[in-house]
C-alpha positions as CSV (number, residue, x, y, z in Angstrom):
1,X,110.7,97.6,203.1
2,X,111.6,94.3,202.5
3,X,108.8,92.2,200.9
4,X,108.2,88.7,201.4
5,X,105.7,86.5,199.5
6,X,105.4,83.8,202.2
7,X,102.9,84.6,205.6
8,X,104.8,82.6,208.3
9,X,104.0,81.4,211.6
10,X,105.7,79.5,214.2
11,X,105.6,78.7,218.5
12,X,106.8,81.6,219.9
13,X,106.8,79.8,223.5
14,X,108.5,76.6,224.0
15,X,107.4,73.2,222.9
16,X,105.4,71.2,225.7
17,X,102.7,71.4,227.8
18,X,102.1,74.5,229.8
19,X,99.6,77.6,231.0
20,X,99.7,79.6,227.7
21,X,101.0,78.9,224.0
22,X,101.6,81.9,221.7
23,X,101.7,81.3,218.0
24,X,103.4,83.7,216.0
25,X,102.5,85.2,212.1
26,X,104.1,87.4,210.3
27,X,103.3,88.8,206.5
28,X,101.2,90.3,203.9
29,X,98.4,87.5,205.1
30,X,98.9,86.9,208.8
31,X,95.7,88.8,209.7
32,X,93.5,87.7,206.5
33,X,94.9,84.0,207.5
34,X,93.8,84.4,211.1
35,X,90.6,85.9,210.0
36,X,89.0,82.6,208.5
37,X,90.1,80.4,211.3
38,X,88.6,83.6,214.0
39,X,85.2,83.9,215.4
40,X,85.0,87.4,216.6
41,X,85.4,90.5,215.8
42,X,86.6,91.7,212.4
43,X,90.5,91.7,213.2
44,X,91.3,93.3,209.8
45,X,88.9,96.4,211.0
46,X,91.1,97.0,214.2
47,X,93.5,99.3,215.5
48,X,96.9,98.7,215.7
49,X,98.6,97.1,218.9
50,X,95.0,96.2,220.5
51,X,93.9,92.4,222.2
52,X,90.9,90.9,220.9
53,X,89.1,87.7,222.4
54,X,87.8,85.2,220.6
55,X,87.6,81.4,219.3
56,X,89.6,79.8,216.9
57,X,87.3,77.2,215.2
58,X,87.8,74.6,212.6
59,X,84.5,74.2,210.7
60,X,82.2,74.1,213.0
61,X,84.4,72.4,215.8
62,X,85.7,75.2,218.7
63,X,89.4,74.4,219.1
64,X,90.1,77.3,222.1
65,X,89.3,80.3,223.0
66,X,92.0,82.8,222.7
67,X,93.0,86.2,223.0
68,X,95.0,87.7,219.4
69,X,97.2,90.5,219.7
70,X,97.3,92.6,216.4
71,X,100.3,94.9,215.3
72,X,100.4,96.7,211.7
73,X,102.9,97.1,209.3
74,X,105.4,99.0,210.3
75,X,104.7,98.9,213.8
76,X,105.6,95.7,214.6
77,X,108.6,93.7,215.3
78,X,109.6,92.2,211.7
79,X,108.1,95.5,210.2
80,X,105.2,93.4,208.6
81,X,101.8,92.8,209.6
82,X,101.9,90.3,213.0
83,X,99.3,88.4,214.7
84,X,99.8,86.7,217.9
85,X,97.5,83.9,219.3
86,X,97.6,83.2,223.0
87,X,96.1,80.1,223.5
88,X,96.1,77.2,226.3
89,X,99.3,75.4,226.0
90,X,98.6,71.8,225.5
91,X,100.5,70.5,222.8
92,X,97.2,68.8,220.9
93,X,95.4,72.7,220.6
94,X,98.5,74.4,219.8
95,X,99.2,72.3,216.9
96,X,96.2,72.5,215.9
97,X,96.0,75.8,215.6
98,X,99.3,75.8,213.6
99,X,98.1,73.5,211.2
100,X,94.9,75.4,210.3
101,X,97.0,79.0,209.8
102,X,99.0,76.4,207.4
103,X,96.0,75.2,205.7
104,X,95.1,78.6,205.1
105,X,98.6,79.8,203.6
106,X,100.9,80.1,206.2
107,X,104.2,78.5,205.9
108,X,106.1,76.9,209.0
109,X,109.1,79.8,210.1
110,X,112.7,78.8,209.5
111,X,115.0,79.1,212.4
112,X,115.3,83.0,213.2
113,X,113.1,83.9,210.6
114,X,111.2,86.9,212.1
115,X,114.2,88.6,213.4
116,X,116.0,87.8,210.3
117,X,112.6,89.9,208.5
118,X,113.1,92.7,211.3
119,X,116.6,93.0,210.0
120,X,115.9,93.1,206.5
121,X,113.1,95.9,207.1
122,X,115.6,97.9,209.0
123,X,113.7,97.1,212.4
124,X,117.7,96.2,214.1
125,X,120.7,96.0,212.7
126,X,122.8,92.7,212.8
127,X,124.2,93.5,216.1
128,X,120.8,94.1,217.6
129,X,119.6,91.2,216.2
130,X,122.4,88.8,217.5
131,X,121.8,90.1,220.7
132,X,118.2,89.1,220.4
133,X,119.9,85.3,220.7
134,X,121.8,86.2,223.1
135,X,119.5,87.6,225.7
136,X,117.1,84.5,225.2
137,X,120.5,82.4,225.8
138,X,121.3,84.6,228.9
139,X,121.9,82.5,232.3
140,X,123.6,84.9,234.0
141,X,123.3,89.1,235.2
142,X,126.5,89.7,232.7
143,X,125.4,88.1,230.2
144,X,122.0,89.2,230.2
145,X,123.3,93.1,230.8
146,X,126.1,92.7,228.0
147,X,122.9,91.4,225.9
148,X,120.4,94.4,226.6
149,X,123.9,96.6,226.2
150,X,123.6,95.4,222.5
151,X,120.1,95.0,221.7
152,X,119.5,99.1,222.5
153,X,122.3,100.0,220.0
154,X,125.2,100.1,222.0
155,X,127.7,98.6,219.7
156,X,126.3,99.8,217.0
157,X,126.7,103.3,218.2
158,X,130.3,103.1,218.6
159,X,130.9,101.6,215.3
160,X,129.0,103.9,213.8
161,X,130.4,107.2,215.3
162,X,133.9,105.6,213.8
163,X,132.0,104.5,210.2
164,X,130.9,108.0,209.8
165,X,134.3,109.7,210.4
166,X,135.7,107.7,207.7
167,X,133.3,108.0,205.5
168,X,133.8,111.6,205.4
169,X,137.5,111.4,204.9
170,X,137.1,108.7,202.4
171,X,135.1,111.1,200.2
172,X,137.5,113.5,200.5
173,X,140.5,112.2,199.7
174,X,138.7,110.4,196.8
175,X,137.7,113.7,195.5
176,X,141.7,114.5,195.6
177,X,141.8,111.7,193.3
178,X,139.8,113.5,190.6
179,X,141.7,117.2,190.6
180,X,145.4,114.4,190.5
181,X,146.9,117.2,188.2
182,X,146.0,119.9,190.7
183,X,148.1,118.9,193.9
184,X,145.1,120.2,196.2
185,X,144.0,118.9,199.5
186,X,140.8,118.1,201.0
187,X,141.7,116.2,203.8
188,X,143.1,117.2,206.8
189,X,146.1,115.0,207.2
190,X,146.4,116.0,210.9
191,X,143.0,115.4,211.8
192,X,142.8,112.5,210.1
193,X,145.6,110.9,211.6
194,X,144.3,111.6,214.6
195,X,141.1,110.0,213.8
196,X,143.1,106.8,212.6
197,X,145.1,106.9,216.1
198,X,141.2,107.4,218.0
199,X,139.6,104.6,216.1
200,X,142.6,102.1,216.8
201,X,142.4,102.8,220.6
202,X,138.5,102.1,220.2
203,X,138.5,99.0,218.4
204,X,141.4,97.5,220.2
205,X,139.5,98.0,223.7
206,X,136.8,95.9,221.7
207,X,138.8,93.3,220.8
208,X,140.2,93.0,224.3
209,X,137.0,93.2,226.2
210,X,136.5,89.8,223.8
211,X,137.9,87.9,226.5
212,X,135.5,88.7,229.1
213,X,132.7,89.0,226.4
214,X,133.7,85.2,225.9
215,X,133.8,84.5,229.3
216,X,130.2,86.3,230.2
217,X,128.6,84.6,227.1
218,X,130.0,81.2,227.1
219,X,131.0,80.7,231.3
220,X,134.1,79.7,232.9
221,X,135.0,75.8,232.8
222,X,136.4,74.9,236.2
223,X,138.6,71.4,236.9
224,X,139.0,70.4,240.1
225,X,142.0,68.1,240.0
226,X,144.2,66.3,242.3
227,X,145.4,62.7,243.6
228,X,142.7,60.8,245.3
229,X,141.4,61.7,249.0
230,X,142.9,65.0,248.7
231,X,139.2,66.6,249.0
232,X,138.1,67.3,245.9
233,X,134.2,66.5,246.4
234,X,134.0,68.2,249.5
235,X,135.8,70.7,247.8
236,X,133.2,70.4,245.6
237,X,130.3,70.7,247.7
238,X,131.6,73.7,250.2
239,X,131.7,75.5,246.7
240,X,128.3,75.1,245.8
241,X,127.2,75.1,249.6
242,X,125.3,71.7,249.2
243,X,125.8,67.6,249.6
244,X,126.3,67.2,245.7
245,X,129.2,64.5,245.4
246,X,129.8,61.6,247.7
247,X,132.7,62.3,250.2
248,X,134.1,59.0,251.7
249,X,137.8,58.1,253.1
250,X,137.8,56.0,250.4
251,X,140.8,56.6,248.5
252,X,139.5,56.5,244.7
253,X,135.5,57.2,245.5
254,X,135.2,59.4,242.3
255,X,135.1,57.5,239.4
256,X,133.6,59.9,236.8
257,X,133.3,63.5,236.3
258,X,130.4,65.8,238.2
259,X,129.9,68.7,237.1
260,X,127.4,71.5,238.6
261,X,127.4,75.4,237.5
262,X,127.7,78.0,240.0
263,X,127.1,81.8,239.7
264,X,129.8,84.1,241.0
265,X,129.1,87.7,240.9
266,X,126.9,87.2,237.6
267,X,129.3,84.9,236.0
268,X,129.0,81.1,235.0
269,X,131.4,78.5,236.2
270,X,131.1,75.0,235.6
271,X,132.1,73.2,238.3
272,X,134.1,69.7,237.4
273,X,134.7,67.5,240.2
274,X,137.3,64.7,238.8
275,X,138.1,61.3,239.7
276,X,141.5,61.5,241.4
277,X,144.5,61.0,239.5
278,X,147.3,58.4,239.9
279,X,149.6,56.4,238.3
280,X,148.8,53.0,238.7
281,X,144.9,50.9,239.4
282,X,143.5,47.7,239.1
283,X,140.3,48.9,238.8
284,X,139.0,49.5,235.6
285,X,136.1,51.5,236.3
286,X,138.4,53.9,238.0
287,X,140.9,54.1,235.3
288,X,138.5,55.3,232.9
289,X,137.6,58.1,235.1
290,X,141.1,58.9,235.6
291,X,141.3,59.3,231.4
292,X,138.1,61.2,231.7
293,X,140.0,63.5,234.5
294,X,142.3,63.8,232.3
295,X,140.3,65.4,229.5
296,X,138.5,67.2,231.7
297,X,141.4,69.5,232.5
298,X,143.0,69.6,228.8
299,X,139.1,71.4,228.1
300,X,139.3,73.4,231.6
301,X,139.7,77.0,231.2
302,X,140.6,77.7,234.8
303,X,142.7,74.3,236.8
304,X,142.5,74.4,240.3
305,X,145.2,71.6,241.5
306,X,144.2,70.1,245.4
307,X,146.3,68.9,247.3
308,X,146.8,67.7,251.1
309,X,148.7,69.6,253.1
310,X,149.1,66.4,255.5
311,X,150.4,64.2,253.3
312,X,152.3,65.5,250.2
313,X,155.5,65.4,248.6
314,X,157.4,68.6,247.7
315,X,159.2,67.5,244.4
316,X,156.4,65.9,243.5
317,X,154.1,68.8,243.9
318,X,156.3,71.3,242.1
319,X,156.7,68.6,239.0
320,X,153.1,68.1,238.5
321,X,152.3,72.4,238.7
322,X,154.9,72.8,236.1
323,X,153.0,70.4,234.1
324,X,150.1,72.1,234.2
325,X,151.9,75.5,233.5
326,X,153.4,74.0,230.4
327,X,149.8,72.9,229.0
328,X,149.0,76.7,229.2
329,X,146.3,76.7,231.3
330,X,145.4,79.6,234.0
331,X,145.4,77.3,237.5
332,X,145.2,77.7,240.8
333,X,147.3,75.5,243.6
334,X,145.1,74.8,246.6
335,X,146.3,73.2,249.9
336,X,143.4,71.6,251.7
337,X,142.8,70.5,255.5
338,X,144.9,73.7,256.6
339,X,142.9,72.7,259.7
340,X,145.2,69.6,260.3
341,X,148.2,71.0,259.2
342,X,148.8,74.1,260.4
343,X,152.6,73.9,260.8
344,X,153.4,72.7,257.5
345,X,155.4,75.4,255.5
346,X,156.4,75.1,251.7
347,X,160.3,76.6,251.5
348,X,160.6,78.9,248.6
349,X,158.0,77.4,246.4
350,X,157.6,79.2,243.4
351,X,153.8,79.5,242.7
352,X,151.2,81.3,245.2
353,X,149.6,78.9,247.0
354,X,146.0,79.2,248.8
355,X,145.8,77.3,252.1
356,X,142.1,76.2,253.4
357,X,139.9,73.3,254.8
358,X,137.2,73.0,252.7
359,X,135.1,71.2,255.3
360,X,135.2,73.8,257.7
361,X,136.0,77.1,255.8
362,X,137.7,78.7,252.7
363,X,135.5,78.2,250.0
364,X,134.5,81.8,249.9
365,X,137.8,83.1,249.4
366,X,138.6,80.2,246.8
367,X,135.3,81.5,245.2
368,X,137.2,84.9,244.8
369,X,140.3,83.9,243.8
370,X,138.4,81.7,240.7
371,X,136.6,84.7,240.1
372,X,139.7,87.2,239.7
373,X,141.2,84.4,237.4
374,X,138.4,84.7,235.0
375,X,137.7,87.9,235.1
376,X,140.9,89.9,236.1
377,X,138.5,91.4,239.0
378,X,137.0,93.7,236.1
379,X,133.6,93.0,235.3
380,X,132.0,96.5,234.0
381,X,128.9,95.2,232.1
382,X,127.9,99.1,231.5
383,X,129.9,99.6,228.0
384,X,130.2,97.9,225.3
385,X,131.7,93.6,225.6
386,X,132.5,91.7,222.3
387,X,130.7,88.2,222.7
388,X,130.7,87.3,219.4
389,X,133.4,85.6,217.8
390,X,132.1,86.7,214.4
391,X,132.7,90.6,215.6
392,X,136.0,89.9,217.5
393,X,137.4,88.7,213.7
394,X,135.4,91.2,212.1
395,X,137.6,93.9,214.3
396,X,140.6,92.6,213.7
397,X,140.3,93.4,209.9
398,X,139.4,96.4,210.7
399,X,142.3,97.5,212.8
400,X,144.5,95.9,210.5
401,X,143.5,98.1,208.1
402,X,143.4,100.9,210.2
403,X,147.1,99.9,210.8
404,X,147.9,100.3,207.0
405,X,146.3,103.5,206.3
406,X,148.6,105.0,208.8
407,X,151.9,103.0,207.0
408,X,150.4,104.5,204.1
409,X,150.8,108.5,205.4
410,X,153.8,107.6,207.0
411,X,155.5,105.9,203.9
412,X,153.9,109.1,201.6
413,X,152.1,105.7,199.6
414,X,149.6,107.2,197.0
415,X,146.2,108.6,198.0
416,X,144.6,106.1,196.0
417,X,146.1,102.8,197.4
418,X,145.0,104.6,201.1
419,X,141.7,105.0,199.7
420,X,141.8,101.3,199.1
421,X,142.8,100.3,202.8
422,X,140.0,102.6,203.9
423,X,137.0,100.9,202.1
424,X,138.5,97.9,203.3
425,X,138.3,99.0,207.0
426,X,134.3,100.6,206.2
427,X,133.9,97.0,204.5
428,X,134.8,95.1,207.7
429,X,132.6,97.9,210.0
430,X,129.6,97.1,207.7
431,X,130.0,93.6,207.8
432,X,129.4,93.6,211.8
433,X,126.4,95.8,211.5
434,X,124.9,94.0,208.1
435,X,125.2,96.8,205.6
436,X,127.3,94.7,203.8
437,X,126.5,91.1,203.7
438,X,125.0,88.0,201.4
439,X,122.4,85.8,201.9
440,X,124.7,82.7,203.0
441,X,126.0,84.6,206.0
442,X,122.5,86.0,207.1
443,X,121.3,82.3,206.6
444,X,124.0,80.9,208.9
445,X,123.8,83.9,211.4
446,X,119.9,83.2,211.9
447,X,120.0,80.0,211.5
448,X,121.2,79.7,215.3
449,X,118.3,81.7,216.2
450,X,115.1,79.7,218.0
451,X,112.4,79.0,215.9
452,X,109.9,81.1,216.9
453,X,112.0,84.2,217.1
């Protein structure tokens, strides 16, 4: 067990006024430090994982009544003694409260500090704790099921099945090492090639589901772009099926950037709606939205480009796609006001283009069409996503390595320099689950954690 000199206590719920408040403790002292600020029952006398009522009390002065939740070392999330005390959430009692635990020896949590102590007491690996941020971060169904996926062991279990198989091979073609003047084998060349060939199918369906993990964890940046008038806001509005931008026939009614999320089969998208986008104003309000447009769609991960079948010109349309498709980005071409324009047909244009009238209908289908852009139309939360950037590089190493321990058979290299490119690939596979790390990286890893958790 990992021990820890310092009891520490934090606000488990968020900051601000509300029904309940929970302060956290965790540590050799949490229920001793409780116990002198507690009229009730003898909290050190209880069982494990049992509520107690009570008063909290400073002197003689009643701060709340409260009800503390008890859990015993081991059984407990950090693997330390914790006490919990639910109290009313006004801002005055709760810290209160937290200033008498510190009075009495408790010192205020860092950032992630309890699940960095489950970690360290073998409560979760590094995985399962990362997901812990991850599921409090959650806005969507993927995320949040990509999340849980992790938290119960999920990743870790498939890293671990792969950890274990070289392990074993590792030790054996180590012990090759020592009977040199022998010329014996241990290791199963066949079967450990085919291991190597297993494990590099594995983690290379890891690192590709990082692009969806990425996608799930961070959501989808959408720019709606286009000249001005074209429909953009009531574009805009038909996607998120309400009046949220200002729609007038006023060429150049834009002039910033609105942006709105909207969930599309348990993904994110952020929604930009753009000032429209032309060569040459007077106004300088307008201008600067134009430059903010601009931007907008350099940091877009998905462009959708309007324009008005009524009034376009062909050239000119194909030039400006082909700018887009130079910058790299994954786009969409969208013809609006289908409705008035029925008759209009583009001769042998060379992109896909989706027709609609987004003030009558269309949206739904556009909603789709964003979605499969994202997403490829795949989105099977069941298995195992890579969210984490930190794991995606983490991977790489490993196949990498993976890569030259095959080389290594294949060019007959020496059984000791494989050995090397093996603990290199169990190196980069403990790294992502924590059996190998250093204080700085757990510091930085937790350190993006919420402060009560």
């Amino acid at each position: 067990m990992y021990v820890t000199s310092n009891t520490i206590v934090a606000l488990a719920t968020p900051s601000g006024e509300g029904a309940i408040g929970i302060i956290r403790l965790s540590g050799a002292e949490a229920i001793s430090i409780v116990q002198k600020i507690w009229k009730g029952k003898k909290i050190f006398e209880q069982k494990t994982h049992t509520l107690h009522f009570g008063r909290i009390v400073s002197g003689t002065t009643i701060i709340d009544e409260v009800v503390v939740s008890l859990y015993q070392n081991p059984r407990s999330y950090t693997g330390e003694d914790v006490v919990e005390i639910s109290c009313h959430g006004s801002q005055y009692i709760v810290e209160k409260i937290m200033v008498l635990c510190a009075e009495n020896g408790a010192v205020y949590a860092k950032p992630g500090e309890f699940t960095q102590r489950a970690f360290l007491n073998g409560k979760l690996d590094l995985t399962q704790a990362e997901a812990v941020a991850d599921l409090i971060a959650s806005q969507s169904s993927a995320a949040h099921h990509a999340a849980i996926h992790n938290l119960r062991g999920g990743f870790s279990h498939d890293l671990k099945a792969i950890r274990e198989e070289l392990i074993k091979f590792s030790a054996l073609i180590e012990l090759e090492l020592d009977f040199s003047q022998e010329d014996v084998e241990f290791a199963n060349r066949s079967q450990f090639l085919s291991l190597i060939e297993n494990s590099k199918f594995k983690i290379q369906n890891l690192i590709d589901s990082f692009r969806l993990g990425n996608v799930i964890k961070q959501g989808v940046k959408v720019a709606i772009i286009g000249k001005p008038n074209v429909g953009k806001s009531t574009l805009l509005n038909a996607l998120l099926n309400e009046e949220r931008a200002i729609v007038s026939e006023i060429a150049g009614t834009t002039r910033d950037t609105i942006e709105e999320t909207l969930n599309i089969s348990g993904i994110l998208f952020r929604l930009i709606d753009t000032a429209g986008i032309r060569e040459h104003t007077l106004d300088v309000i307008e201008s600067i939205g134009i430059e903010r447009s601009k931007k907008a769609m350099l940091e877009a991960d998905i462009v959708v480009y309007l324009f008005d079948l009524t009034n376009f010109d062909e050239q000119e349309l194909l030039n400006t796609i082909k700018e887009i498709q130079q910058s790299g980005k994954t786009f969409l071409v969208v013809g609006n006001k289908a409705d008035l324009a029925a008759h209009k047909v583009l001769s042998s244009f060379p992109f896909e283009i989706m027709s609609l009238s987004a003030k009558n209908e269309g949206a739904q289908f556009l909603r789709e069409a964003i979605f499969q852009k994202a997403t490829d139309g795949k989105l099977n939360t069941e298995g195992t996503i890579i969210t984490n950037a930190r794991h995606c590089a983490a991977l790489k190493e490993v196949l990498q390595s993976l890569l030259d321990v095959q080389s290594g058979f294949d060019n007959k290299i020496p059984s000791d320099l494989v050995a090397l490119d093996i603990r290199r690939c169990l190196y980069f596979l403990g790294e992502i689950t924590g059996e190998i790390t250093n204080e700085d990286k757990l510091d930085y890893i937790f350190s993006k954690f919420c402060i009560g958790k």
